[in-house]
Structure formats: C-alpha cells, structure tokens
C-alpha positions in Angstrom: 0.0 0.0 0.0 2.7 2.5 1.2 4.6 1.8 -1.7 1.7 2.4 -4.3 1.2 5.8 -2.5 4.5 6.9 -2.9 4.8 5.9 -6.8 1.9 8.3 -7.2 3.8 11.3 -5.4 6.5 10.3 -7.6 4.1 10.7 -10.4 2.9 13.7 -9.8 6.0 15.6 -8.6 7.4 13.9 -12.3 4.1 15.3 -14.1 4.9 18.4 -12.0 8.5 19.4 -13.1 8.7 17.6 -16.6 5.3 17.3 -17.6 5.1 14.7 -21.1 1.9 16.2 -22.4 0.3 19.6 -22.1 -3.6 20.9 -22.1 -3.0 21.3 -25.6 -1.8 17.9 -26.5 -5.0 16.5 -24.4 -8.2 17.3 -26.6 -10.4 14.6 -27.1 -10.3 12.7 -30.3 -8.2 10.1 -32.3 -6.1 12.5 -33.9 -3.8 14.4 -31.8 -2.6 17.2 -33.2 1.4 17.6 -35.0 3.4 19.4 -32.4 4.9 22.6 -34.5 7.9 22.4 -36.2 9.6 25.0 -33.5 8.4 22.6 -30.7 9.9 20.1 -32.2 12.9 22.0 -32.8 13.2 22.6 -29.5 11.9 20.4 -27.6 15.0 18.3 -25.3 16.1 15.0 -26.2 17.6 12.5 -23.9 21.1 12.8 -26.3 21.6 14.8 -29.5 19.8 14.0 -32.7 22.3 13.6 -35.5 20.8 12.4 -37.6 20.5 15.3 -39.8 24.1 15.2 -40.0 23.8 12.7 -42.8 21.2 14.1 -45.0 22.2 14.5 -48.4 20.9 18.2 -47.8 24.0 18.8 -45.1 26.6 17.2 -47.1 25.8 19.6 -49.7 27.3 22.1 -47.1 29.9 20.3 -46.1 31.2 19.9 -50.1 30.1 23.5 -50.7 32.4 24.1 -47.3 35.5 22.1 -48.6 35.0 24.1 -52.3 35.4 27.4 -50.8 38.4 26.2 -48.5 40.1 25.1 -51.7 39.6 28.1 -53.5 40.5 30.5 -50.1 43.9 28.5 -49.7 45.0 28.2 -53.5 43.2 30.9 -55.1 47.0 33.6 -54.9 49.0 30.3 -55.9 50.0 31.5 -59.1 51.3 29.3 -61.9 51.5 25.3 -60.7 51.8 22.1 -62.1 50.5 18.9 -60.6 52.4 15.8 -60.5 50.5 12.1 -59.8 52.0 9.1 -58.9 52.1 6.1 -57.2 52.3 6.6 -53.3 54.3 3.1 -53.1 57.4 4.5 -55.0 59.9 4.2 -52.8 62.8 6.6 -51.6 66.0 5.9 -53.6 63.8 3.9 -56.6 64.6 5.8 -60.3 61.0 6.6 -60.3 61.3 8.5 -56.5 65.0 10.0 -57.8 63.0 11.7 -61.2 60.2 13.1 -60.0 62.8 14.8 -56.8 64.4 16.1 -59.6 61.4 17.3 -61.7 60.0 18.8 -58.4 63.5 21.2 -58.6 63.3 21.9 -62.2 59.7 22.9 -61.5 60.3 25.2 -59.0 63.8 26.4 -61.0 61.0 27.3 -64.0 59.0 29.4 -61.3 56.1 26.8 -61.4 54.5 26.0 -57.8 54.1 22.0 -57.3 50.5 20.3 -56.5 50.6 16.5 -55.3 47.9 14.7 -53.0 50.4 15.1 -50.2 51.2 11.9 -49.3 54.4 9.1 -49.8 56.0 8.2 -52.1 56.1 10.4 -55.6 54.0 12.9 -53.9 56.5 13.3 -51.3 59.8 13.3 -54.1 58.1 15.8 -55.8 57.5 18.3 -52.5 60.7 17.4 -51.8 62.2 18.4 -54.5 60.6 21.8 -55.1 60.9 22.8 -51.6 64.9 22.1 -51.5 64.8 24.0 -54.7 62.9 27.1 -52.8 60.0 26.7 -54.8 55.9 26.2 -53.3 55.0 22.7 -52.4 51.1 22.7 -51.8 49.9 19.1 -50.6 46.1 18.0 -51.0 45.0 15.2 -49.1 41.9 13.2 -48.8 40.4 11.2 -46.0 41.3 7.3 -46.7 40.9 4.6 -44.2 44.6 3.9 -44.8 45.8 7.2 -44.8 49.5 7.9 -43.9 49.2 11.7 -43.2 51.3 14.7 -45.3 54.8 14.4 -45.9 56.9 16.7 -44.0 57.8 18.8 -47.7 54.7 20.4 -48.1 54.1 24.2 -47.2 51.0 24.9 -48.1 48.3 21.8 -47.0 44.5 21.5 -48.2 42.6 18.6 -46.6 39.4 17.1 -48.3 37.1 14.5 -47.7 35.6 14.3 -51.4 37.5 13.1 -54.5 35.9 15.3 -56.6 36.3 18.3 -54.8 40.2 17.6 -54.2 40.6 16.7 -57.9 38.9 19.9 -58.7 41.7 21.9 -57.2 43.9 20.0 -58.9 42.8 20.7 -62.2 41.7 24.2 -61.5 45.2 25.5 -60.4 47.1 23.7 -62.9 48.9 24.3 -65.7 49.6 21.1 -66.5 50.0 17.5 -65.1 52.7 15.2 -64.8 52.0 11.4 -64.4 54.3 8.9 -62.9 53.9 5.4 -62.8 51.1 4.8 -60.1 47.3 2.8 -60.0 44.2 3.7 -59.9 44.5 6.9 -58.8 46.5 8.0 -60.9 45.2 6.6 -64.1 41.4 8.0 -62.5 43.6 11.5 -62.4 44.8 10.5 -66.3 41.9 10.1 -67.5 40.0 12.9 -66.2 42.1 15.5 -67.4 42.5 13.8 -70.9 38.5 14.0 -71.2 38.7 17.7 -70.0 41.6 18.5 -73.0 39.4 16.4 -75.6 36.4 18.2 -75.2 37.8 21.2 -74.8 37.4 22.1 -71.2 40.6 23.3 -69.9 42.9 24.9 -73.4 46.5 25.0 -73.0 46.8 21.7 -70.6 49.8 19.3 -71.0 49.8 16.2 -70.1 52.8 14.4 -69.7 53.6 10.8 -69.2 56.4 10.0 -67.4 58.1 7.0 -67.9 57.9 5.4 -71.7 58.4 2.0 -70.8 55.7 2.0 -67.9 52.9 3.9 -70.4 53.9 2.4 -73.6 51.0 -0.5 -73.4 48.8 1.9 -72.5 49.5 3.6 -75.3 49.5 1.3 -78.0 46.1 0.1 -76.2 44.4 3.2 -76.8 46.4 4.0 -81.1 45.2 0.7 -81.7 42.1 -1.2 -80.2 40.4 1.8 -78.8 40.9 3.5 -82.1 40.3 0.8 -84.5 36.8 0.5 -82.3 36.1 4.7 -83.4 35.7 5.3 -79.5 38.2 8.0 -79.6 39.6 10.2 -82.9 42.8 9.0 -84.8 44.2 12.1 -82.8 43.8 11.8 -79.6 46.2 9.9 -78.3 48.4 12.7 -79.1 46.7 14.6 -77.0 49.7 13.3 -74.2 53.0 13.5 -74.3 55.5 10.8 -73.2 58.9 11.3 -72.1 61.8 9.1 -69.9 63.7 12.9 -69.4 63.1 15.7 -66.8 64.2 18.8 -68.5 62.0 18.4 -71.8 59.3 17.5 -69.5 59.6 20.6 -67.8 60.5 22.7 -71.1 57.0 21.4 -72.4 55.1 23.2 -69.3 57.4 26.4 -69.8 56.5 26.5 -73.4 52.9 26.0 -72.6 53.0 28.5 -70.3 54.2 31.1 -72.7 51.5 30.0 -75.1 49.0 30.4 -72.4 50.3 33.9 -71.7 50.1 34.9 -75.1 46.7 33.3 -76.1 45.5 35.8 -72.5 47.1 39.4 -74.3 45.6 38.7 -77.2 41.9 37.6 -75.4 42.3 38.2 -71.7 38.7 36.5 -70.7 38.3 34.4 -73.7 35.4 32.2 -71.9 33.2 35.0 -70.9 29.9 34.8 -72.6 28.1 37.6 -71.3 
C-alpha cells in the first residue's frame, strides 16, 4: 500500500517538473494534433539528434564548405603544375630519384608544385621543389589507410571528397605530370585527358612519365580503342611521353608562354556575357 502511494507522489511531482503532455496535447479525439515544427525544434532530447548530419541536404554544405576552402587556400597560388604518382614509389627507386628532380626543375622554371600530399612520388616531388625554394602545396583526402602529409609540403589542403580535391587540382594547374602509379593515378589521367578532348581546360599538358611504364597503354588506346572509333585518330596525341626531366619541364614552360600569349591577345576568352 505505502509503496503504491509513494509511486503516485513520484508521479505527480514527475508530471509536476517535466510534464510529457500539455492541455494542448489533451483534446479529445483520435487525432492528436502535429506538435509545430519550432516545438519540435526545441523540444529536449535524452542525447543529441544527428541524424540530420547525414542528410544528403548537409553534405551539400559540407562539399560547398571544402569548395570554398580550396579556392580560399590556392586561389593567390599563381602558376602550378601537378604531378600524380604512385604513393608506393619508394625513396632511392629511379622513379622517387626523377620526380625529386622534376620537383626542382619545377620550382627552378617558377612553377609551384600540387601532389595529393602523401608518400612516395607525392613526397619526391615536395621534396624536391621545396629544396629547390620553390611552393610545395599538398592535398589530401580522407582514406581509411591514410599515412598523413609528408613533411615537404608548405601549403596543405585537406578534403574529404575526391571530386572536390581533384577539382583543385585541375583548376590551379597548368599542366599535369604522371608517374607510374594505380588507380588513382590513371582515375587523375583520364579525367584530365576527357577535359583536353572536349575542350574544357585549353592549354593543358599532359605528360607521361616513364615510356616504358605507359607504352602498353598507349598502343592500347592507337590501336584497339581507335580501331573501335571510340576516340579520334588524334587523340592519343593529346599526351605526351617522355623518360627525361628537363624536356618535361620545357613542355610546361613553353605551354606556359603560349598560355600567356593566347591571354594578351583575349584576356577572358570564356566569358559569354
């Protein structure tokens, strides 16, 4: 008895201090009516709902967040060439050794460096370019095995979206430069050749690095791909391949100066209005 009295005071006092239901919410009837959407709002939860967190609606933000970091960080970076490759080239390989010393010849020409930041070509590259005193701008992305920027980079950009990070790649570029490497960096090859072919960025180089690595490739895409009509006879010229550092980074010089010229002559030539 005494302890079915005192669950009642317990109810009460509860119903007192953190009442579940008000006047409101007790009409008569079947249908109770929606609590507004600023009660809901506001109303306390036992924990925080975050669910809202991973609504396609907020990771809109989130990628319109990471565009305008991009652009903030690499907007004054002036001109910059990226350079791909794979992130298990190793320190001392001939691979690691070339692109150290294209990352100086780079900076030497007055061109900034761009890699994804990480190991291995990415890090010869930095390397080289900041020995050389040049800008070595790093962008990472968010991997499960990520192994964090190398210690050459100066100016770091971190992203959580491919295709925001290969955005900035392309978009403060004036070339690329592809080493041996995977997926990633074929994904990178093959989105800037589509850009060059249908004539979204003007003035691009791309440059293969390593003949003997790229030469399949190659002869893949001049013969079966051709001989199917999925690409013009042309195209594959559309890259240029090369075993040697200085004509690689003679091709981007003389590009630049193109570029340069083709901006006297027409300095906004993509402006419609």
């Amino acid at each position: 008895m005494g302890r079915d009295v005192g669950r009642d005071v317990n109810a009460d006092r509860s119903r007192q201090y953190a009442p579940d239901m008000t006047s409101h919410d007790r009409r008569p009837g079947p249908e109770a009516p929606r609590p507004s959407a600023d009660r809901r709002f506001l109303q306390q939860r036992p924990w925080a709902d975050t669910a809202f967190l991973e609504t396609d609606a907020w990771r809109a933000l989130r990628i319109f967040a990471e565009f305008v970091q991009g652009f903030e960080v690499l907007a004054r970076l002036g001109p910059a060439v990226t350079v791909f490759g794979s992130a298990r080239t190793r320190p001392g390989e001939p691979p690691y050794r070339a692109a150290e010393d294209l990352g100086k010849g780079l900076a030497e020409a007055g061109f900034a460096v761009i890699t994804g930041g990480g190991p291995g070509i990415m890090e010869a590259v930095n390397k080289g370019a900041k020995e050389a005193g040049g800008l070595s701008v790093g962008c990472t992305i968010e991997l499960p095995n990520e192994q964090g920027m190398n210690a050459y980079v100066d100016v770091a950009v971190d992203f959580h979206y491919f295709f925001v990070r290969k955005t900035m790649f392309v978009k403060y570029a004036q070339g690329f430069v592809i080493f041996p490497g995977g997926f990633g960096t074929l994904d990178e090859l093959f989105e800037a050749l589509t850009l060059v072919q249908t004539g979204k960025i003007r003035h691009f180089p791309v440059i293969l690095f390593g003949t003997r690595y790229w030469a399949g490739l190659l002869d893949w895409l001049r013969g079966t791909v051709t001989a199917a009509g999925n690409i013009d006879r042309l195209d594959p010229g559309l890259v240029h391949i090369t075993d040697d550092v200085g004509e690689a980074v003679s091709i981007l010089v003389e590009s630049r100066a193109r570029l340069l010229q083709a901006r006297a002559i027409d300095p906004d030539p993509d402006d419609e209005d």
